[in-house]
N, C-alpha and C positions, 0 to 999 in steps of 0.2 A: 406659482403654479407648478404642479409633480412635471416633468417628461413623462410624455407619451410612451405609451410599452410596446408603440403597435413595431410590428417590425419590418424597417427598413433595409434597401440594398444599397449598399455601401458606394461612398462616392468614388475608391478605387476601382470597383468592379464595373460600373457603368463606364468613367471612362477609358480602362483599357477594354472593353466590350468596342466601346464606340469607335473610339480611336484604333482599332484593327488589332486589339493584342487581348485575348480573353484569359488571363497570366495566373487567375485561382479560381475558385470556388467558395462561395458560404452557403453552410447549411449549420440551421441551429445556431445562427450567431458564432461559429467555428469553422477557423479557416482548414479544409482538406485538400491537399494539395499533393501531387504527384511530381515534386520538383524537378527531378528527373525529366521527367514527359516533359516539363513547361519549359525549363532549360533545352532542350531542343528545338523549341520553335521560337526563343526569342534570343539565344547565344548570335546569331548572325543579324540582329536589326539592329544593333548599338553603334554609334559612330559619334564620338565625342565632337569631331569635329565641328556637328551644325553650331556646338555656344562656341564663346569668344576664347582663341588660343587654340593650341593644336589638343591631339587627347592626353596627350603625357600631361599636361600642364594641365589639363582639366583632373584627371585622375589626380593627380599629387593635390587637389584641394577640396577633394573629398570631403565632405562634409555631414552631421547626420542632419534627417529630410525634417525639418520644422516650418511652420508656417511663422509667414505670411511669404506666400508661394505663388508667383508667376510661370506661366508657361506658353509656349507660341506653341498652332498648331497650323500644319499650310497642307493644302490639301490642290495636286498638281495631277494635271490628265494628258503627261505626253502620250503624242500620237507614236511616235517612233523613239529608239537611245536617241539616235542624233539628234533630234527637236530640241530646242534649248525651253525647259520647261516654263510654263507662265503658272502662279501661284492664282488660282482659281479659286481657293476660298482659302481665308485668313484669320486664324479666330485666335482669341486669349480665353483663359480660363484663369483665374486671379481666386487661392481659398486665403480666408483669412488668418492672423493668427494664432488662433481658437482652433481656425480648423474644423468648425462648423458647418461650413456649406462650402460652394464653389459660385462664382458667377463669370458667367461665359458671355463674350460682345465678339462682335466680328468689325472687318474692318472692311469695306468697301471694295472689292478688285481694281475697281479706276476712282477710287483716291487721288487725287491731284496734290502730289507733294513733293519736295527737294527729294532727289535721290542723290544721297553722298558718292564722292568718287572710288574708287577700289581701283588699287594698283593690278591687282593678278590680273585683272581681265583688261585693262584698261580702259574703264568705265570712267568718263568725267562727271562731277555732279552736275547736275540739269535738272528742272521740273519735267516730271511724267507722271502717269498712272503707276501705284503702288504695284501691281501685279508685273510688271514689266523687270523691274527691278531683281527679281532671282533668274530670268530668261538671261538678264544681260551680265550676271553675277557669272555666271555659269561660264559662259565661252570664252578659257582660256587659254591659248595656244594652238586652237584651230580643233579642240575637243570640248566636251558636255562637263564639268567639274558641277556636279548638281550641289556639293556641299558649299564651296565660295558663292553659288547663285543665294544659298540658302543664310549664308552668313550678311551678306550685301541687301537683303531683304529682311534678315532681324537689326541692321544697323539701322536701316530706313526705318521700319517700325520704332525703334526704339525714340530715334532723331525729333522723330514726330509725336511720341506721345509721352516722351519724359521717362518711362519707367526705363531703370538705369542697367538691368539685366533681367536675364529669363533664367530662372533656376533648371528650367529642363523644355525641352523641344522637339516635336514630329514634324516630318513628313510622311503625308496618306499618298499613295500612290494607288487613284481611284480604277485603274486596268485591273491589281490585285484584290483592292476593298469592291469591285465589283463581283467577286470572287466569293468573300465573305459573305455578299447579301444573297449570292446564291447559294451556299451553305445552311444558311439560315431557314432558307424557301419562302422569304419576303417578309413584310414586316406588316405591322398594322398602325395607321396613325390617324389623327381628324383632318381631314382637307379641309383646310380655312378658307379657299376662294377658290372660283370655279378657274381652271385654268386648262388651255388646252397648247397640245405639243409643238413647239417650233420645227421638233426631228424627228418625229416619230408617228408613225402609221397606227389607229386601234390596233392592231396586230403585234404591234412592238418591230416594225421593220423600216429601216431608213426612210423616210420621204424622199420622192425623187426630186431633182433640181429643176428647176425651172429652163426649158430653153434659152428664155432671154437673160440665164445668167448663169454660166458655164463655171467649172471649176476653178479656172485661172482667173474667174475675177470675182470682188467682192460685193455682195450684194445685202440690204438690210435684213431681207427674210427671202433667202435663196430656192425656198422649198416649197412645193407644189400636193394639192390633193388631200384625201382624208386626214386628218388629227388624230392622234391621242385625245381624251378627253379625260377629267378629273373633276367631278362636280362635285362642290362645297358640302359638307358632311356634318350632323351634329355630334357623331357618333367615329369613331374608328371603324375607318375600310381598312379592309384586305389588300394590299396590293403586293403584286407579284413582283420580286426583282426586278426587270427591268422598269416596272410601270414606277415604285419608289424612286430609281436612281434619274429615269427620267423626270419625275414628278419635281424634284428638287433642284434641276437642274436649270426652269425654266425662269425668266426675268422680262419676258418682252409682251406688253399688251395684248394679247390675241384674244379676247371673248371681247364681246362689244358691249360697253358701258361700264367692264370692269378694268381698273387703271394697276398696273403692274409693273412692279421695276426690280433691280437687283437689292434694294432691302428687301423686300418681299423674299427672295430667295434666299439670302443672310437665313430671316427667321426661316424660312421652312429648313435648311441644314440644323439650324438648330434642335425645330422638332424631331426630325430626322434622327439625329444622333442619341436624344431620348428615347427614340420609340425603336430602333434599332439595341440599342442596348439593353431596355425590357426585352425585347424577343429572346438576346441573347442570354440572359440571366432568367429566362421562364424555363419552370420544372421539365418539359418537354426537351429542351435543349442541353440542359447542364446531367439529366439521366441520361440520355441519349452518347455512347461512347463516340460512336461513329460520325454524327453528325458534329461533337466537338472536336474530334482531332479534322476533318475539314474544315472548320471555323481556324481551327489555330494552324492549317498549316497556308492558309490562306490569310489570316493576318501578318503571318513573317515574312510572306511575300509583299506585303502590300505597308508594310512601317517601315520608319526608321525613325531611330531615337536617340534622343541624348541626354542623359541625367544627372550631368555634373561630377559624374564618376560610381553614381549609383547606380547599378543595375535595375532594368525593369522591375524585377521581383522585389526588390529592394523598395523601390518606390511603391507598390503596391501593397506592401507590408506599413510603411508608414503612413497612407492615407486608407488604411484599414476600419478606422472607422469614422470618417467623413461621410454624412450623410447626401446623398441628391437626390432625394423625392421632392424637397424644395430648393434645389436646384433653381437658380432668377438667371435668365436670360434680356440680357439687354439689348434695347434697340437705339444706338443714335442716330436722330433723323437728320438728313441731308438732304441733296439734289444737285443738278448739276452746276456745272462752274463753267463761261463760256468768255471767250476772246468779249465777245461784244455783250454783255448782260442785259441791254437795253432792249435788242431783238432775239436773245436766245438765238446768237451764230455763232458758228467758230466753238464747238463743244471740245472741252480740254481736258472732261473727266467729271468726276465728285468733289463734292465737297460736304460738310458737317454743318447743318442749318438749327441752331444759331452755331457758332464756331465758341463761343464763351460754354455752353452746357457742354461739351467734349472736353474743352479741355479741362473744366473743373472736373469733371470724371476720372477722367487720366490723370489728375492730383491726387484726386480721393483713392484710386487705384495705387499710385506708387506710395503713398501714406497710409496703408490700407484702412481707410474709414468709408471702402462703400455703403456699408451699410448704411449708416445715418445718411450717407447720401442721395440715397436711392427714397428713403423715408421723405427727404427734404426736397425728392421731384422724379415722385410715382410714376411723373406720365412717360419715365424709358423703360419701365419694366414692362417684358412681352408677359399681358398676364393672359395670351392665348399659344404656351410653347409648353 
């Protein structure tokens, strides 16, 4: 059967769109590029540091970009520097090595798994929730070392799911990638279920706290009074920056009869990151001079990267033509993991239900044969992302 002539956007430009770094342009199937300008707003987001070794030794092993390519992306929303940051969403993106598509899985925030020990910070290994693992990477010496947090949480990942390195690696820092979506002037995506705000007012303004539970203590749903609201869509809505960033943000049952949890919000980052990257690569926006040097001076605030010694641009010239309009996003199903399983007490985290389908995944990923794997158990592909 011929390929199709229709013409697609390229998997590099999606995900540096997505991922907070909008690094070129296609038009006509030709890359136009102002290297100059681009090199300004990504010369300062590189940090070899996040892969394994320092950056001289990453740099010295240099390599050109070929598939079959891994990569970590962790997406972190300190409130303050000091705050020791918690990895708030955790995705891989795995292209094969054809270099034909990409497929993107995320990893649960409270995963329930060995966390290896790290000298710098003096982290002993112990079971916890995966997300905890770059907060406690981090505090070394009585300061924030966000890159050891970020190292200590790709060991974790790695620990657990076999694949033995990450060719290249982000951190989103969502204060600044909040930045970009207002740049953008929002995005449009399908609400797949009716869900309404944990934090947030129709208005888009803090919900207040509840009397009977003040700031200094913890509370399951701490917050009082009207919602946000987002009802299920056949169609792509409109939504205004805040209403996305909120939209995606949520995991906790609040509409009655519909059941919600943090897979739920996995996929919707996932759709997110799609429909975010359309907006970004729509004629509107790549003509538009001004509204892209906002987009781009807004993603070098809000990435950091590391590409094995390759510069950004570097990698986005190699995945140049990797397509993502089929783009497969995976969903592995879980739920939680509890001290006592008989009564659901003593909650300890997630876990991967059945535990056999993950980690034959996590095979097929480091031997890169998803595909036939995916053929061989259709029912983890989100075919609503």
């Amino acid at each position: 059967m011929p390929k199709s002539t229709k013409r697609r956007t390229p998997l590099w430009a999606r995900l540096c769109a997505a991922f907070g770094a909008v690094l070129l342009i296609v038009s006509g199937g030709t890359l136009v590029t102002g290297q100059t300008l681009i090199a300004k707003y990504t010369s300062g987001i590189t940090n070899e540091g996040l892969l394994d070794g320092d950056a001289a030794q990453a740099a010295s092993k240099k390599e050109d970009i070929e598939g079959p390519l891994t990569i970590l992306l962790v997406g972190i929303d300190p409130r303050k520097p000091e705050t020791p940051p918690l990895s708030d969403s955790i995705l891989i993106a795995h292209i094969p090595a054809d270099m034909s598509t990409a497929y993107l899985f995320s990893m649960p925030r409270d995963l329930y798994v060995e966390i290896p020990a790290d000298s710098k910070s003096g982290v002993r290994a112990h079971r916890g929730k995966i997300n905890s693992a770059m907060a406690l990477g981090s505090q070394v010496d009585g300061k924030i070392d966000v890159t050891n947090g970020f190292k200590l949480l790709s060991k974790t990942v790695r620990n657990y799911t076999g694949i033995e390195q990450f060719d290249a690696a982000a951190i989103i820092n969502f204060g600044g990638f909040k930045d970009m979506v207002e740049a953008l002037g929002g995005v449009s995506m399908v609400i797949d279920m009716d869900v309404k705000s944990e934090h947030l007012t129709p208005e888009g303004r803090q919900r207040p706290r509840k009397a009977s539970c003040p700031v200094t203590s913890k509370c399951e749903h701490p917050y009082t009074g009207p919602q946000a609201y987002y009802k299920k869509s056949t169609k792509p809505v409109r939504l205004q920056p805040w209403q996305a960033l909120d939209y995606v943000r949520q995991r906790y049952p609040n509409v009655e009869g519909v059941a919600m949890s943090d897979y739920d919000r996995q996929r919707h980052q996932q759709q997110f990151i799609k429909a975010m990257a359309k907006e970004a690569m729509s004629k509107g926006v790549i003509t538009d001079v001004g509204k892209m040097t906002k987009i781009l001076d807004a993603a070098g605030k809000s990435l950091t990267f590391a590409g094995g010694g390759n510069s950004p641009i570097e990698w986005a010239l190699a995945l140049k033509d990797v397509n993502v309009d089929d783009m497969v996003t995976v969903k592995l199903p879980g739920g939680g993991k509890y001290e006592n399983p008989a009564n659901n007490t003593g909650y300890l985290g997630e876990e991967f239900r059945p535990v056999s389908v993950a980690e034959d995944f996590f095979a097929a990923v480091k031997e890169d044969r998803v595909a036939q794997f995916l053929l061989d158990n259709p029912g983890i592909v989100n075919m609503d992302s």
